[in-house]
Backbone bond lengths (Angstrom), bond angles and torsions (degrees), N, CA, C in turn:
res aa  C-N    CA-C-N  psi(-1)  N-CA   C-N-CA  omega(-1)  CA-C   N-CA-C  phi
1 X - - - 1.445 - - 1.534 110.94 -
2 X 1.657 115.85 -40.77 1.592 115.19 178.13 1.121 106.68 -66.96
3 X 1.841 127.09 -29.12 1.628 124.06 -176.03 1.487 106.68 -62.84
4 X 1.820 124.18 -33.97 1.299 135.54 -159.47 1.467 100.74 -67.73
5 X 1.327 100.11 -47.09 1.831 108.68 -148.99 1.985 91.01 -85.15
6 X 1.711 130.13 -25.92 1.133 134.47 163.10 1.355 112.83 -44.31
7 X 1.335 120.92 -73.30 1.521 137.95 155.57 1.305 111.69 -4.70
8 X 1.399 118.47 -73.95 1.424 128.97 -176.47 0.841 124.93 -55.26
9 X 1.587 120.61 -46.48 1.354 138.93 149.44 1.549 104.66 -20.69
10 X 1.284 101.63 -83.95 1.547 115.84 -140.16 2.420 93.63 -56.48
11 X 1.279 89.39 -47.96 1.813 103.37 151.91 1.347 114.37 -22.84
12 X 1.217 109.81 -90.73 1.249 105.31 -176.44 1.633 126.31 -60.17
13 X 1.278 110.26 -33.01 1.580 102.68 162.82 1.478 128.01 -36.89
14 X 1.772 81.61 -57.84 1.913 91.87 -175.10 1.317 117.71 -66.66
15 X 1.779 126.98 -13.42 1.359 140.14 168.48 1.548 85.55 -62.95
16 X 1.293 123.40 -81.28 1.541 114.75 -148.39 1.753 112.65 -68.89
17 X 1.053 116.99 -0.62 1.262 129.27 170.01 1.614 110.49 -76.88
18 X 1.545 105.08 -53.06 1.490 105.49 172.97 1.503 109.78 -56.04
19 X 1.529 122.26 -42.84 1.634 113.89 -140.57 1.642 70.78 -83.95
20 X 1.190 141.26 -34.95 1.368 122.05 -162.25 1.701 96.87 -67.29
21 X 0.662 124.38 -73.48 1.646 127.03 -171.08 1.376 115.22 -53.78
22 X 1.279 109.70 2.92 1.693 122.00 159.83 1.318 120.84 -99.67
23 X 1.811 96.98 -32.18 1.742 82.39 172.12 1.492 110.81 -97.22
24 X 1.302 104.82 1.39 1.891 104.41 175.83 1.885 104.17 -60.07
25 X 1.743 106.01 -57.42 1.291 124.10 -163.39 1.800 113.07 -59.90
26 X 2.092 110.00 -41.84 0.787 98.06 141.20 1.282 167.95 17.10
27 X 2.011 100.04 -93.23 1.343 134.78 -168.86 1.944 94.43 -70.51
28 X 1.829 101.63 -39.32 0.771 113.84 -148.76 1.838 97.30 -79.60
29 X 0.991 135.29 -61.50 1.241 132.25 136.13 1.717 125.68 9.60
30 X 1.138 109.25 -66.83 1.620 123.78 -168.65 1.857 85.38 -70.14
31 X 1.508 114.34 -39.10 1.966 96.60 -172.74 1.586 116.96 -59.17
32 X 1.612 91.42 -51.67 1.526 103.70 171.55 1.292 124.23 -50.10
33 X 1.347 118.19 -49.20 1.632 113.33 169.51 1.597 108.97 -62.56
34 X 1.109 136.97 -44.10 1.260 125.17 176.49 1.481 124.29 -47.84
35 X 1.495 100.20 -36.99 1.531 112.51 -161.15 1.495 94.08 -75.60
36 X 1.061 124.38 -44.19 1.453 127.34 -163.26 1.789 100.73 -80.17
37 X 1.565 113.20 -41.73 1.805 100.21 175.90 1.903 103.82 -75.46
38 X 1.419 106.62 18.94 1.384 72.96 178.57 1.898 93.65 -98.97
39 X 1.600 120.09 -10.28 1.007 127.74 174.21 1.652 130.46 -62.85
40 X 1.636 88.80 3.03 1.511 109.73 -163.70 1.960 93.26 -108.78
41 X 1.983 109.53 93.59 1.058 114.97 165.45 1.451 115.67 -87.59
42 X 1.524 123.41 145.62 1.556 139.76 173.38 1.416 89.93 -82.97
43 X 1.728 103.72 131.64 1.485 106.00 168.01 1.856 101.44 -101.75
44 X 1.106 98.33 136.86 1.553 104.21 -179.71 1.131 109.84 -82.65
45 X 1.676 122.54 -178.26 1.734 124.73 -178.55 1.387 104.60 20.12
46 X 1.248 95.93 91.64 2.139 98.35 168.23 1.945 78.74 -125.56
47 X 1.090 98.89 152.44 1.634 109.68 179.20 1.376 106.56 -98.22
48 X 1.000 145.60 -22.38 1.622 163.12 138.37 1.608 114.16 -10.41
49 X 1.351 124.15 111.10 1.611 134.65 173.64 1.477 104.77 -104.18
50 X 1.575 127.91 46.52 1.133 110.67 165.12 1.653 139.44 -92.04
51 X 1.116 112.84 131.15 1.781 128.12 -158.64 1.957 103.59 -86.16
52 X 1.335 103.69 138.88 1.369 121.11 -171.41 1.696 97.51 -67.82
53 X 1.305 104.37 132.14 1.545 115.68 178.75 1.459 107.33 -59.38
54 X 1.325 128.80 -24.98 1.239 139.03 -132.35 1.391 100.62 -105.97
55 X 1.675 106.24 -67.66 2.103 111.79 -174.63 1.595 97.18 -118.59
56 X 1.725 113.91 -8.12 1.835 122.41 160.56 2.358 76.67 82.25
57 X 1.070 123.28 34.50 1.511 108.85 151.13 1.492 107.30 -81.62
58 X 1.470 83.58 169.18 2.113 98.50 -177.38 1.735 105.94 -77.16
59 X 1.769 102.57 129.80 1.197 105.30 -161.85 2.037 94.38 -102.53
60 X 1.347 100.63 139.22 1.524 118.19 -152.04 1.720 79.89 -88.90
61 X 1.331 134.69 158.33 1.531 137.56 129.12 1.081 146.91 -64.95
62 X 1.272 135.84 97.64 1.554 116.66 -172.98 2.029 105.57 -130.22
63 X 1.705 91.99 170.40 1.461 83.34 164.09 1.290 127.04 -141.80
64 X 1.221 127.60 151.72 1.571 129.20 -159.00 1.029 112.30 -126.21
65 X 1.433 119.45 111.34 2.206 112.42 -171.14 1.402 104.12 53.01
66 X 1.168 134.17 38.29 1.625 132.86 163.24 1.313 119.84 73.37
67 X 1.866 108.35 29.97 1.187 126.83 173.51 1.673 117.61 -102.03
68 X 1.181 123.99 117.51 2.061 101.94 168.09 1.214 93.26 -76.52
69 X 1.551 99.90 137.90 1.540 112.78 165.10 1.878 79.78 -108.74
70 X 1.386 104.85 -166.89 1.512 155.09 166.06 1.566 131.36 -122.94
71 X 1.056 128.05 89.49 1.427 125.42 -168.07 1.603 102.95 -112.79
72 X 1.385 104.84 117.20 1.757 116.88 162.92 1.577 114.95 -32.09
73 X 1.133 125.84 136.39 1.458 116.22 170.94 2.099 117.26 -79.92
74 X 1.819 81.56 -39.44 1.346 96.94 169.85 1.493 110.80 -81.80
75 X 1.153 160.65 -83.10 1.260 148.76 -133.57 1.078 113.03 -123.35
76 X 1.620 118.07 9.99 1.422 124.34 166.79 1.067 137.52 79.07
77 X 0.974 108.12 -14.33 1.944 137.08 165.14 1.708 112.31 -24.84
78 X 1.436 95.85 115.20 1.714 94.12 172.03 1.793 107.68 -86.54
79 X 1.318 125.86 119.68 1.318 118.64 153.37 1.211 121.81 -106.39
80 X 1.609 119.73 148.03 1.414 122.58 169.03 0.957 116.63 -123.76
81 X 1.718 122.78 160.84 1.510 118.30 161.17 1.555 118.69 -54.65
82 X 1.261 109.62 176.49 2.049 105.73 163.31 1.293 107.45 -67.09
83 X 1.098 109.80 147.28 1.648 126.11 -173.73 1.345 124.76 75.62
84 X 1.741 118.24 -9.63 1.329 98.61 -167.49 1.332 116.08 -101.01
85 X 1.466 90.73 4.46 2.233 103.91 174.24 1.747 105.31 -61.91
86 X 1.709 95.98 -45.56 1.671 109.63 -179.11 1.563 119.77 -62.00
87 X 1.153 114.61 -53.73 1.369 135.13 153.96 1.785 115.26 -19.70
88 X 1.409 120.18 -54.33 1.069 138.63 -171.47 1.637 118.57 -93.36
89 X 1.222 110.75 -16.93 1.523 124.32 166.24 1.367 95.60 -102.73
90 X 1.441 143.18 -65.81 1.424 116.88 178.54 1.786 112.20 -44.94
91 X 0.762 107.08 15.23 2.282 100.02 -172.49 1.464 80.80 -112.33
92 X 1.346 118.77 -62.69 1.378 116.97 -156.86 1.319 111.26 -74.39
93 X 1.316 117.94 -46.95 1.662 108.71 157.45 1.816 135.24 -30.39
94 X 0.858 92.14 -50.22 1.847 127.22 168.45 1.167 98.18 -29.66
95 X 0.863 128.68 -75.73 1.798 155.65 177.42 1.426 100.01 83.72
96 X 1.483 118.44 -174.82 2.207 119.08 -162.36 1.606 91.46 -68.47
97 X 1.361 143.59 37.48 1.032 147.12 170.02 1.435 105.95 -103.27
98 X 1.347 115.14 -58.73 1.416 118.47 172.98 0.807 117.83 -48.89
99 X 1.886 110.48 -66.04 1.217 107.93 -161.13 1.800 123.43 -70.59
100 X 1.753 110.00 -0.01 1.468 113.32 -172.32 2.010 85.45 -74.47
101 X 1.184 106.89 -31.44 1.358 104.91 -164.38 1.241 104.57 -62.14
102 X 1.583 127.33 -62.60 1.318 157.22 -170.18 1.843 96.49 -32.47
103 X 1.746 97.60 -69.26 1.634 99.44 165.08 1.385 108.59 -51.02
104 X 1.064 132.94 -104.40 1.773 120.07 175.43 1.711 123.26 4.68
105 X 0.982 106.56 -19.52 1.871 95.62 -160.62 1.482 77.55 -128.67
106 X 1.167 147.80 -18.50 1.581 136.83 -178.74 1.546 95.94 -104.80
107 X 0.870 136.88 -22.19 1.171 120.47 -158.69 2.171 115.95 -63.27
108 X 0.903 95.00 128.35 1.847 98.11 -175.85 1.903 110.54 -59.49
């Protein structure tokens, strides 16, 4: 009976051990997505009426790491041209290593 109720123990520890390191990774999750939509600027006055392939709402402009995306107003949809999905994973891949370079090698 003391081996049973040990067992359970040791159980439930390793439960609250997991849920902690789930809601750490989580927490940790929700920063990273923030940090990166805050990298997500709306370009204003674009002269452009283009409609979402998807529900055909008015698709807004923005840019992300020196990409235009297209974002649905209604259903939120990111579209890009060809290449600029690649474009945006080579930046983010890079990590503040690249991009210290990127400034360095562009700079006027």
């Amino acid at each position: 009976m003391v081996e049973d109720e040990k067992d359970k123990f040791g159980e439930t520890l390793k439960l609250l051990e997991r849920a902690k390191e789930d809601i750490y990774f989580a927490q940790r999750d929700r920063e990273l997505i923030e940090k990166l939509r805050s990298q997500l600027k709306r370009v204003e006055n674009t002269d452009n009426e283009l409609h979402c392939p998807k529900c055909r709402g008015l698709l807004e402009t923005y840019t992300f790491q020196g990409v235009i995306l297209d974002r649905c107003q209604n259903c939120g949809g990111i579209w890009m041209d060809k290449g600029e999905l690649e474009g945006v994973l080579a930046k983010v891949a890079r990590g503040p290593l690249g991009a210290r370079l990127d400034k360095v090698v562009t700079k006027d």
